[in-house]
C-alpha positions, 0 to 999 in steps of 0.5 A: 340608748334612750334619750329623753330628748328626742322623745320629748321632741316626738311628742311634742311633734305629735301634739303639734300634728294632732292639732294641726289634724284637728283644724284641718278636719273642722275646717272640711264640709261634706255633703249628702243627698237622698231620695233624688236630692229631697234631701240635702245634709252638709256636716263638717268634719267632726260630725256636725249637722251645718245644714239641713234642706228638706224638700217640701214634699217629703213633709206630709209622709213622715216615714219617708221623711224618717227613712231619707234622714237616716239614710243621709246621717248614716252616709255623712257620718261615714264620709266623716270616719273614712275622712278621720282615718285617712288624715289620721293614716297620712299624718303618721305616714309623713312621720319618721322614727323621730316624730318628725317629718 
């Protein structure tokens, strides 16, 4: 039989854990370096360039200087994702039928 009041308490679990999730993700830097470490992005966990150091070489050669950017977006925004989807994976983990943990 259905009962209203253990769904509400699950949802209610759910949006306290999603929000919990959110905290944890901002909270968290992840770092990159290209080019031999030329390049050095942090970004925090929603994707967020926080810093940014450009090695002062790389500023007469604007297509090597394009190439890392890239290159240290790309990979910071992967470690961003894969970090998302472990905590998102971990989170349900630790839930049982009830929303609860």
């Amino acid at each position: 039989m259905f009962d209203m009041g253990n769904m509400s308490k699950m949802l209610e679990g759910m949006q306290e854990n999603a929000a919990k999730l959110q905290t944890d993700l901002e909270s968290k830097t992840f770092s990159v370096k290209t080019g031999g470490g030329l390049i050095e992005l942090s970004v925090n966990g929603k994707g967020e360039v926080i810093d940014l150091n450009v090695d002062d070489s790389l500023l007469s050669d604007k297509a090597t200087l394009e190439i890392l950017l890239i290159g240290a977006i790309n990979d910071a925004n992967k470690m961003v994702l894969d970090n998302q989807k472990n905590s998102a994976m971990n989170m349900l983990g630790g839930m049982n039928a009830f929303g609860t943990k």
